[in-house]
Every structure is written in C-alpha cells, then in structure tokens.
C-alpha positions as CSV (number, residue, x, y, z in Angstrom):
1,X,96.7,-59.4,102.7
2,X,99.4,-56.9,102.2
3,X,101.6,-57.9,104.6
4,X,105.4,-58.6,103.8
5,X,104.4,-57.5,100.6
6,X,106.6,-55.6,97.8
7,X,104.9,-52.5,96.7
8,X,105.8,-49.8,94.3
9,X,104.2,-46.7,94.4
10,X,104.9,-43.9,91.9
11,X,104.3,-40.5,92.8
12,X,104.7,-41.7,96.8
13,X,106.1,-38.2,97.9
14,X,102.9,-36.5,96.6
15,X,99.9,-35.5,97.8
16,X,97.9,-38.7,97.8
17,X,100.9,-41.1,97.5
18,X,102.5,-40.0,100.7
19,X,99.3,-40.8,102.5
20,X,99.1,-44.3,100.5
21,X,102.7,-45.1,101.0
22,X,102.0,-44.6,104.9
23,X,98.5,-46.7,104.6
24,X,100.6,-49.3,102.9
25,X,103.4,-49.8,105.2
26,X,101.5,-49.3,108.6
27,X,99.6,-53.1,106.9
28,X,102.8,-54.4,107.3
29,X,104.1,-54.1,102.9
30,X,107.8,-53.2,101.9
31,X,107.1,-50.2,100.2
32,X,108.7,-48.7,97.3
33,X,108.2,-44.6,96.7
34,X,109.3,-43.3,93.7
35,X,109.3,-39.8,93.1
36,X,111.2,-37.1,91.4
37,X,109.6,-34.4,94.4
38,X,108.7,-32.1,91.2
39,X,105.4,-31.6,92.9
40,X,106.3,-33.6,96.6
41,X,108.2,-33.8,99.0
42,X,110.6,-36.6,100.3
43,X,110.1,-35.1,104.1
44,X,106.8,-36.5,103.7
45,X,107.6,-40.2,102.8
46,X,107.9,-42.3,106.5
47,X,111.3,-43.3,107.9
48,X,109.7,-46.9,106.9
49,X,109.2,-46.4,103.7
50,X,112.5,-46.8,101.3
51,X,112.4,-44.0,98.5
52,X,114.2,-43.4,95.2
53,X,114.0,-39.6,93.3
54,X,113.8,-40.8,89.8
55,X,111.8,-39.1,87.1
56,X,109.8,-41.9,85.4
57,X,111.0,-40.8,82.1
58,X,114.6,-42.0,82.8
59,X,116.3,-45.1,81.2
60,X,117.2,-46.5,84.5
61,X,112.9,-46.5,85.8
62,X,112.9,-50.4,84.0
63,X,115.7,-51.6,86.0
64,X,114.4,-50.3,88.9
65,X,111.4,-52.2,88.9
66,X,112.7,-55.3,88.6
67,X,115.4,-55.6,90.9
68,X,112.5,-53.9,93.5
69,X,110.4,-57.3,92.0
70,X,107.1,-55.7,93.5
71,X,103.9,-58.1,94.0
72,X,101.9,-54.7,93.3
73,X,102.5,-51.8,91.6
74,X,100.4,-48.0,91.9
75,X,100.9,-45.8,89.6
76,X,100.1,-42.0,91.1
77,X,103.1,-40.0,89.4
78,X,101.6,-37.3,87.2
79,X,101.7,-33.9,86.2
80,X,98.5,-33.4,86.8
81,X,97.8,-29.5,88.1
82,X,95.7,-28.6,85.0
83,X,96.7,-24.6,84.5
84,X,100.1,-26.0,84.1
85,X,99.3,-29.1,81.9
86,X,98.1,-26.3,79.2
87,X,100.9,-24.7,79.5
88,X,103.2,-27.0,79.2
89,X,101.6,-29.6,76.9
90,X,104.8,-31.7,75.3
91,X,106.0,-32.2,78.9
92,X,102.8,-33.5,80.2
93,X,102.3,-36.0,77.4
94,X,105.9,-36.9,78.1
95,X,105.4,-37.7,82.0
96,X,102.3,-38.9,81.4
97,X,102.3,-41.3,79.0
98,X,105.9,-42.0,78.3
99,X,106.3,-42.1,81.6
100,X,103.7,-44.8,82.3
101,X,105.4,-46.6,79.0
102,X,108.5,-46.8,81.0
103,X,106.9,-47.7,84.1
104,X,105.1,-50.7,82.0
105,X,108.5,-51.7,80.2
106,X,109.8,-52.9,84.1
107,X,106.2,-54.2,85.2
108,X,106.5,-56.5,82.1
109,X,109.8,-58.4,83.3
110,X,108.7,-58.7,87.1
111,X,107.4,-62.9,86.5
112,X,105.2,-62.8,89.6
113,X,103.4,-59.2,89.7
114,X,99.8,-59.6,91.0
115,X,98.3,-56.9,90.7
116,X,98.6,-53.0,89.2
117,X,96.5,-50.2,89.8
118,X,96.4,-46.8,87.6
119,X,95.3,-43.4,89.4
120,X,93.0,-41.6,86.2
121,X,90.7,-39.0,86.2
122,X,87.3,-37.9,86.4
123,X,88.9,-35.7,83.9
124,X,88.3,-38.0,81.3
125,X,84.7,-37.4,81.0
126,X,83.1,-34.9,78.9
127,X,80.8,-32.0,80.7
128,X,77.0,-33.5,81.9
129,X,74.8,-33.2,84.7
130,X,74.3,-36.2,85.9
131,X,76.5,-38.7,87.8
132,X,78.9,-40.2,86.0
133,X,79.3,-44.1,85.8
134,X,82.3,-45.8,84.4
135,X,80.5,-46.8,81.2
136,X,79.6,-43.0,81.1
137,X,81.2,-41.9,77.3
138,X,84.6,-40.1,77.5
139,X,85.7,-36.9,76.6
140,X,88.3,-34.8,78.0
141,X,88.4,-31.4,78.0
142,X,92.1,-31.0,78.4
143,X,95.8,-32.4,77.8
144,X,95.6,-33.8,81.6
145,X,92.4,-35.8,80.4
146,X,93.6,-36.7,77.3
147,X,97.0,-37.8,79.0
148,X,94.9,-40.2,81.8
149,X,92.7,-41.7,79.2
150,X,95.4,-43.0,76.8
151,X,97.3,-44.1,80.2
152,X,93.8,-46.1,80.7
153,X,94.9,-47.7,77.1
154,X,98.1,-48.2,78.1
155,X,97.0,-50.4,81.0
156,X,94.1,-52.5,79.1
157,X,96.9,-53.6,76.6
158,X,99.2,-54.2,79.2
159,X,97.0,-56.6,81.6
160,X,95.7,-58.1,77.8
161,X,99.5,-58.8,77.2
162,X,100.2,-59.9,80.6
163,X,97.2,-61.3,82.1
164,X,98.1,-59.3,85.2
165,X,95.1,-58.3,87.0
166,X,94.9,-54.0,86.3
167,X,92.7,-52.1,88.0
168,X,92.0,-48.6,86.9
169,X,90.7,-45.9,89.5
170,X,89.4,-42.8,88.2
171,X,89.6,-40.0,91.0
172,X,87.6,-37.1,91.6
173,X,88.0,-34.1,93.6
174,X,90.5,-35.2,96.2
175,X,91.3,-32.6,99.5
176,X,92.9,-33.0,102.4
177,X,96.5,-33.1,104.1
178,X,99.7,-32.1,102.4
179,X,97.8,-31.0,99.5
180,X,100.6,-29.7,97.1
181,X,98.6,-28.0,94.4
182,X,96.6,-24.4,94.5
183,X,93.3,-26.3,93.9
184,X,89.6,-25.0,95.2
185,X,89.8,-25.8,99.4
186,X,94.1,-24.9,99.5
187,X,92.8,-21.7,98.1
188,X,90.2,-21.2,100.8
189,X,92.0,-22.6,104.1
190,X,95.5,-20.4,102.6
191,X,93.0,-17.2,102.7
192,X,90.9,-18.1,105.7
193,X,94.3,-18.9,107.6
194,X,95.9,-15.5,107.8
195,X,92.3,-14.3,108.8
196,X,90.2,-13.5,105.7
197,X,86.7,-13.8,106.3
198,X,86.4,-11.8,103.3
199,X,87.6,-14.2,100.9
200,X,88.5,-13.9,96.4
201,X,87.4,-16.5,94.5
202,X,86.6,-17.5,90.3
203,X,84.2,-19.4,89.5
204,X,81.3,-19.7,92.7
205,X,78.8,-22.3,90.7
206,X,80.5,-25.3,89.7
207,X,79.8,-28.5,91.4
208,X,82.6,-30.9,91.8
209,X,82.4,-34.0,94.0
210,X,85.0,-33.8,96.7
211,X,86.1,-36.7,98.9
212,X,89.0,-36.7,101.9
213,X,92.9,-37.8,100.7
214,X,92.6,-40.9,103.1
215,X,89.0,-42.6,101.4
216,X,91.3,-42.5,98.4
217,X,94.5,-44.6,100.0
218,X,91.6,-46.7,101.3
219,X,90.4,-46.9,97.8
220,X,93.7,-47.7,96.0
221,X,94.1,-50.2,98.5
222,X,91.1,-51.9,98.2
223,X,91.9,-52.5,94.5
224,X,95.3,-53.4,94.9
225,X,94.5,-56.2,98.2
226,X,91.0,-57.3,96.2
227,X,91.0,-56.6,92.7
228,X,91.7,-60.1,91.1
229,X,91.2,-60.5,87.5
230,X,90.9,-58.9,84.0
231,X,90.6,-55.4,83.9
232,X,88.4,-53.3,85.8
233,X,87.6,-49.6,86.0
234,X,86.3,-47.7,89.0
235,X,85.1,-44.3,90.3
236,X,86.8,-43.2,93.1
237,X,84.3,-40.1,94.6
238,X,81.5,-39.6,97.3
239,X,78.5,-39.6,94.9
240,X,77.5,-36.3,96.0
241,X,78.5,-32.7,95.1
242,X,79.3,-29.4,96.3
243,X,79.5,-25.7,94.4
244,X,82.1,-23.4,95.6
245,X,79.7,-21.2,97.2
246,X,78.6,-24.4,99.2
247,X,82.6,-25.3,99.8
248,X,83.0,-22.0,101.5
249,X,79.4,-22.4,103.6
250,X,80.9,-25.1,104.7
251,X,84.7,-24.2,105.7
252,X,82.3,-21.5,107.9
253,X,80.1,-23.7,109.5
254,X,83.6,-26.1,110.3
255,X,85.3,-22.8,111.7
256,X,82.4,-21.8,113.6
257,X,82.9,-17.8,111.8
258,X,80.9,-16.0,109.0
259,X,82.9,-15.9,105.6
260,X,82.1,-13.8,102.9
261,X,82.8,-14.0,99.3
262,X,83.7,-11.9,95.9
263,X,84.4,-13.2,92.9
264,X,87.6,-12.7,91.2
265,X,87.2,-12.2,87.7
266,X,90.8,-12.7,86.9
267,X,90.5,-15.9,89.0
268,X,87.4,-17.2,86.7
269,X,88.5,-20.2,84.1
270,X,86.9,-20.4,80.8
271,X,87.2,-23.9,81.3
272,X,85.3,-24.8,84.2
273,X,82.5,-27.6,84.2
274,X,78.9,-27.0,85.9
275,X,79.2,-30.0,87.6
276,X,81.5,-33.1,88.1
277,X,80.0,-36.2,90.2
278,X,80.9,-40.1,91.0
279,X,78.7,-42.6,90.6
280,X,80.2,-45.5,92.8
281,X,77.9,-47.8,93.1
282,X,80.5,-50.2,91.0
283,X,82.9,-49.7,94.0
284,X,80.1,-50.5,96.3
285,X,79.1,-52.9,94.9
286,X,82.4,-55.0,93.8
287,X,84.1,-54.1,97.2
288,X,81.5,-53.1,100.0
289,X,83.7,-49.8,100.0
290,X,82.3,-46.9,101.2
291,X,83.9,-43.1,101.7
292,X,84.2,-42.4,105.4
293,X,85.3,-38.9,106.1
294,X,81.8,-36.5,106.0
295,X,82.6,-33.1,104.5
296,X,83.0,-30.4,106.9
297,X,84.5,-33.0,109.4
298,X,87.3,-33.4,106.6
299,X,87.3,-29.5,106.3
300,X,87.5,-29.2,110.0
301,X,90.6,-31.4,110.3
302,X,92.2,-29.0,107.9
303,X,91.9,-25.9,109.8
304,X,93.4,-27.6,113.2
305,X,96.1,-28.8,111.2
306,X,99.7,-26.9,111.8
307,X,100.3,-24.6,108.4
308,X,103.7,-26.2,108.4
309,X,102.3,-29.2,107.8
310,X,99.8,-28.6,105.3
311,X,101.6,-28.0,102.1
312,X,99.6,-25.3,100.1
C-alpha cells in the first residue's frame, strides 16, 4: 500500500526514524527524512532515502512540506532524552510543540495528505501498577510528558480541522540498533562490551515494558498503511515487563556469562516509576499486530552487533 508513495518522516536520522525510513523505502515509498542530526546521524539514513537537515523550528519547515506534497506524514523529531528535557525545559517546549506547530502549518496546505501519524509517549501517563490502556487517565511526570501530550492536542485539532485521518502512537520502552541516547540496555551492553561482568547501575526495581526498534517501524507503519479515519490513539509496547535486575539476567543468559550488579547511588533518579506497561490489545485488536522480536533474542542481536555500528 506504500508503494510509490511520498512520505515525510521527521526525526528520520534518529534512533527509531532511521530504522522507519529504511522499512519505508525497502516497500517501495519516496521517503522524506528530516532531521537536524541534534541527536542522529545522517550516516544512518539509506543512500535511497533523500534527506534535508532542518530544525523543525525554522521558517522554511512549511515550505518544505509542501513542495515534498507527502501522502503521509510521521512525526518522530523530539528532544526526548528526559535528564536533558529538565534541564533544558524552554528548548524542549520549543522543539516539541512549536515544532510540531510548524510541522502542522505545512501539513495543512498539502490538498491530498492521507494520513499522519504522531510518535508520544508512555510518558504521558501518571505512575500505576497495572497496564496501561489508552483510555488510562493522563499524567505526566515530566516536561517530555507534558510536551507529547499537548502534541497529542495538537494533532486531535488538526485532523478535526482537516478531516485527515491522525493516528497517535504512544511508545514505550524502545531498544535496539543505533540507539543514540544513554537509556537502561545502552548503559548495560556499553559496560558489558569492554568486559564488565561487574556492572553500576541506579535504580534495580523498576519495571518498564521494553519492545525491539524494528516492532516499532512495524508499528508506525501499520498505522500509517491502515489507519483510515478520525483520530485514533494506540499503545505501542509488548504488554509485558521487565525490572532492571531482570534486564541484566537477561543480557546474561543472551551472552551466555554471569553478570553481577551494584547499585550506583549517584546513578539512582528520584524520578523513577515502579512500573510502566502497554496494554495493546487496541493495536491487536484494530490491526492483528503483534510485537515479533522476543527479549533476550533482541538483547542477543545487540551484543553480535559491531560497536561501530551501535551508537551508544
């Protein structure tokens, strides 16, 4: 259904965009990244795939769009990297949401646009133990949560205004290749790499529900090649949950080696949520989609990986 279609991808020179962009273009789309390789990398965009640095916060972003005249649009560009969200508040309200207004200003003039989709956050929701569903009450903890949900907003009045179908897909934990922020499993393989097996960590109990880079391009494709009408909200996750004790007992069962672990207490945020699960039955349900990548498979596929690849 993609085929020799124009789509625009913000943030395609990131972590997840770069594996989108590629997902996108091997079914056969024109492809559009736009990045401004704060956070990515241009080397990691295909030769197929054209690309244009641009921050979305410039004047020029509007034009842009239109002349691209994309038949979809995804919107990944963030700062998003929560440590440096709180310290740098203005800039991520700036990027986040007058950068999506910008983005929006262009989408508006394209006549034929079918479809957008908006990469959110499990951030938005409050702390709770159970599984999260996406009529689940909201409550950020954070700028970055606060940022994603009024960027939910901004896409509900856009799709009202332009009856373009607007999917929003609110991701959890996402790992994998070319991972270009210190999160949880960068911080493990980086240690476990140069030959740790004694390894420093914060935080060991908190539960967050991981799920492999490439479900999530599958994911954001789904919506984008499916999603039809109105506007629609989905969790993007595995439905399942792992501590970080459990994330490091399972790096060692995928490396075949016992790996130990002390706590750092410099390393511990105040912050941190007990646990943080998808309920995706909505995605199942809607889409027959289905993550495919089991955990310590995923984990494995990261340690064979060449370091200069992976970007940690």
């Amino acid at each position: 259904m993609l085929s020799e279609k124009n789509i625009l991808v913000t943030g395609g020179a990131g972590f997840i965009g770069s594996h989108l962009v590629r997902q996108l273009s091997d079914a056969g789309a024109d492809v559009l990244a736009v990045d401004n390789c704060f956070a990515g990398s241009e080397a990691l965009v295909p030769d197929s795939v054209r690309f244009e640095d641009i921050d979305l916060r410039d004047e020029d972003v509007p034009a842009l769009v239109q002349e691209f005249d994309p038949d979809g649009i995804v919107h990944l560009a963030a700062l998003h990297y929560i440590p440096y969200c709180n310290d740098n508040p203005e800039e991520t309200f700036q990027v986040n949401v007058m950068g999506t207004r910008n983005l929006l200003a262009g989408a508006r003039a394209v006549s034929d646009l079918e479809t957008v989709v908006f990469a959110s956050s499990a951030a938005v929701y409050p702390p709770r133990e159970k599984a999260n569903s996406e009529t689940s009450e909201t409550g950020p903890m954070d700028i970055y949560g606060e940022t994603k949900l009024i960027g939910e907003e901004l896409m509900r009045l856009f799709q009202r205004e332009t009856v373009t179908p607007t999917a929003t897909a609110r991701l959890f934990n996402v790992y994998g290749p070319n991972e270009t922020n210190e999160h949880l499993i960068p911080a493990v393989l980086k240690q476990v790499r140069r030959g740790d097996r004694e390894i420093e960590l914060g935080n060991l109990t908190p539960k967050r529900d991981f799920i492999h880079v490439s479900d999530v391009a599958g994911a954001l494709t789904t919506l984008l090649s499916e999603f039809e009408e109105g506007y629609g909200t989905y969790n993007v996750g595995t439905g399942s949950e792992h501590s970080v004790r459990e994330v490091v007992e399972k790096t060692s069962a995928a490396l075949g080696e016992e790996i130990a672990i002390t706590q750092d207490d410099e390393r511990v945020r105040e912050s941190d949520r007990p646990h943080l699960k998808a309920d995706i039955s909505r995605m199942q349900a809607e889409f027959d989609w289905q993550p495919s990548v089991e955990f310590v498979s995923g984990l494995r596929d990261l340690l064979q990986q060449d370091e200069e690849v992976l970007v940690t």
